[in-house]
Structures are given as C-alpha cells and as structure tokens.
C-alpha positions in Angstrom: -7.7 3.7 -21.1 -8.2 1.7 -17.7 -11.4 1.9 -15.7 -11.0 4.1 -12.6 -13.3 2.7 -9.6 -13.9 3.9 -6.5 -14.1 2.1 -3.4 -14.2 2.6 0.7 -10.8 2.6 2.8 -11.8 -0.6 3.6 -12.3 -2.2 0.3 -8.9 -0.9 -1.0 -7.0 -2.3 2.0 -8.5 -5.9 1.4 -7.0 -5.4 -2.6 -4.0 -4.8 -1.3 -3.8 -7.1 1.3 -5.0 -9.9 -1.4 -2.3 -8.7 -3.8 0.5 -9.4 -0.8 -1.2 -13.0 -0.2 -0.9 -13.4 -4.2 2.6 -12.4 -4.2 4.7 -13.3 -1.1 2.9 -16.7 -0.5 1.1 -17.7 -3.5 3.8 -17.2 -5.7 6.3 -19.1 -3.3 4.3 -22.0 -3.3 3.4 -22.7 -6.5 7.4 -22.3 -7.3 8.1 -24.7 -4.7 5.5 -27.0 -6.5 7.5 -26.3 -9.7 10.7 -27.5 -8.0 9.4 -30.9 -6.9 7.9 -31.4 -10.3 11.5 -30.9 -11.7 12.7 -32.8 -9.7 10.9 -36.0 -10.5 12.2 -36.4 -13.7 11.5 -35.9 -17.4 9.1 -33.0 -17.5 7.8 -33.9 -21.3 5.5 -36.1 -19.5 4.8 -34.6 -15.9 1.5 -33.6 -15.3 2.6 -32.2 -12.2 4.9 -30.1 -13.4 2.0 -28.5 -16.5 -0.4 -28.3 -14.0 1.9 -25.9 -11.3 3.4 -24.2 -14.3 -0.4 -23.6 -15.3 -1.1 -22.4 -11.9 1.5 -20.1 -12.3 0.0 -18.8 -15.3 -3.4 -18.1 -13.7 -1.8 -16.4 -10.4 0.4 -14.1 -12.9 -2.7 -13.3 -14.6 -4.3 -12.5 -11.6 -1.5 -10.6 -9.8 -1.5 -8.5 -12.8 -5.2 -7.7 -13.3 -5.4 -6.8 -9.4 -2.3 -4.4 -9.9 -4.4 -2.5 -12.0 -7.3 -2.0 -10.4 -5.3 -1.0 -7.5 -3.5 1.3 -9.8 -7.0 2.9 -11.0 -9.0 2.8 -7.9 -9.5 5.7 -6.1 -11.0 6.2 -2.5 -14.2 7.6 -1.5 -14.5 10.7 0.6 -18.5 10.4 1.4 -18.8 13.4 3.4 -18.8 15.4 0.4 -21.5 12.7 -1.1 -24.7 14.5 -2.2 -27.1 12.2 0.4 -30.3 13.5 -0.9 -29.8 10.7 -4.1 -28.5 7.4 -4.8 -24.5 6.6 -5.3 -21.8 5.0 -4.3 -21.8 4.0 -0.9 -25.8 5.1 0.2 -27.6 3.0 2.1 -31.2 2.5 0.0 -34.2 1.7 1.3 -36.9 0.6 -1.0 -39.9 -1.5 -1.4 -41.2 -3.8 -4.4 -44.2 -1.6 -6.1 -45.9 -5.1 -7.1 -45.7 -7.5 -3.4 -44.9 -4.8 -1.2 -41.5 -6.4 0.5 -38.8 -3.6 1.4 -35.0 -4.3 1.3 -32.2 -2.4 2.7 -28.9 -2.8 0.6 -25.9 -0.4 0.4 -24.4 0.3 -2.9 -20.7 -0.2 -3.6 -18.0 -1.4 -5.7 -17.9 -4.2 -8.2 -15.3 -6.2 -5.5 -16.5 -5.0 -2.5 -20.4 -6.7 -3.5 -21.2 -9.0 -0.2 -25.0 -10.3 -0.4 -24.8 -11.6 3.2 -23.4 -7.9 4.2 -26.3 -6.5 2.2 -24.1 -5.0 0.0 -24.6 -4.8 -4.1 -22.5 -3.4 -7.0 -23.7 -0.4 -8.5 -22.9 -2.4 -11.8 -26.0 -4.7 -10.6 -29.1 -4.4 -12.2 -30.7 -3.1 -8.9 -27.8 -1.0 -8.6 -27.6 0.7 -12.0 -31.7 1.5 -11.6 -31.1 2.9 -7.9 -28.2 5.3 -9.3 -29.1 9.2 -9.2 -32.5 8.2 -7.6 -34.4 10.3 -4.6 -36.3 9.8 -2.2 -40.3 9.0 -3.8 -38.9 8.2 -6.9 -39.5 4.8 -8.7 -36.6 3.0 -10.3 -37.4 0.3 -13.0 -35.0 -2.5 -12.7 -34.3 -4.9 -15.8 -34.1 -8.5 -14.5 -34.2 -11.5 -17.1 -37.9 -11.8 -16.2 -38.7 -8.3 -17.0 -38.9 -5.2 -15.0 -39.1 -5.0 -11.4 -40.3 -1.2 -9.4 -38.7 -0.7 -6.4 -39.7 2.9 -4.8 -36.9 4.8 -2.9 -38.2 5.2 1.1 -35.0 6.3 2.3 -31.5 6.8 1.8 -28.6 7.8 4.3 -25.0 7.2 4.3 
C-alpha cells in the first residue's frame, strides 16, 4: 500500500511542476543524446551511448517514483489544524533545556524540508520529537550523540 503524504499548495505545485521539467524537457534531451550516440557508430563499444541510455534509466526511475507521490499526496487544509499542538505545518518555537539557544522551525513534508527556509521534515529527528507536543512540554529528541530537550515556547500556524 503506497504512503499518503501531505503537503502545502505550494509544495504540491513544485512536484508537479518538477514532474513536467522531467518529462517534456528532460526526457527530450537525453533522447536527443541517444540519437547522436547512434549515430556515431557501433554502439557495442560507445560509452556515450550506455551512459545516455543509463540516464535514461535514472530519469524513468525518477519520473515514476515522483508520479506516485503525486498520486498519494494530499493537500493540507490548516484551518482546521488543532494549533494548540505540534503537526504538520506549525511553526515551533523552542529552546535547548541544556545551553539555552531557541530556534524557530516550521514543520513540513519530507520534500518540502528547506534548512535555509527554516523548514524541517516531520520525519526529522527534531520533527518526530516535536509531533503532538504543547506548549510547556519537553520533547526528547534522539540524535547520534544522544538525547537533546528542546522545551515547546510557542507554536502558531
């Protein structure tokens, strides 16, 4: 059974606009690349012609993996978002219990995760602590250099 995801208008709209890139120009090009390689000459021993029909490959397994997460995703509606706790789409503020530094991040999809943007999966570590948290409480985040107490200070949408 495929994975449904959910994601902001926005998010979706870059998939699909991503998926057109893949498909209308991509494609085309890497075919044109296939067409020059053929015609050079013997293709047993063209390593232009593995390498484009190896492209090819990787593109078709990426058009195909995209198409179903576009099938499977669904679009938030985050007016109807409980904003007294922590999912998809809040914006968290919270401090480090042990040096005191606060962050601000906003929780979203796996493909919609932009550090610079301050924006981190909920699949994260800090993500997957944060989830169903409210304001006060303490989420214990697993890190590979063991676990890291953020407190929630605020969240809003």
């Amino acid at each position: 059974m495929a994975k449904i995801n959910y994601y902001t208008e926005s998010g979706l709209k870059k998939m699909k606009d991503d998926l057109y890139e893949m498909e209308n120009v991509q494609r085309r090009d890497i075919s044109k690349q296939i067409g020059e390689a053929i015609d050079k000459g013997d293709l047993s021993e063209n390593a232009e012609y593995d390498a484009a029909k190896e492209a090819q490959g990787l593109l078709e397994m990426k058009i195909a993996k995209l198409k179903e997460v576009i099938v499977n995703a669904r679009i938030i509606d985050d007016s109807e978002i409980d904003a007294t706790k922590v999912f998809i789409l809040s914006k968290v503020k919270m401090k480090n219990i042990k040096n005191n530094m606060v962050f601000e991040y906003t929780l979203v999809a796996e493909n919609e995760a932009n550090l610079k943007e301050k924006k981190i999966s909920i699949d994260s570590p800090i993500g997957k602590g944060l989830l169903a948290k409210s304001v006060g409480d303490i989420a214990d985040v697993t890190t590979p250099n063991g676990i890291i107490q953020f407190e929630i200070l605020e969240i809003s949408r």
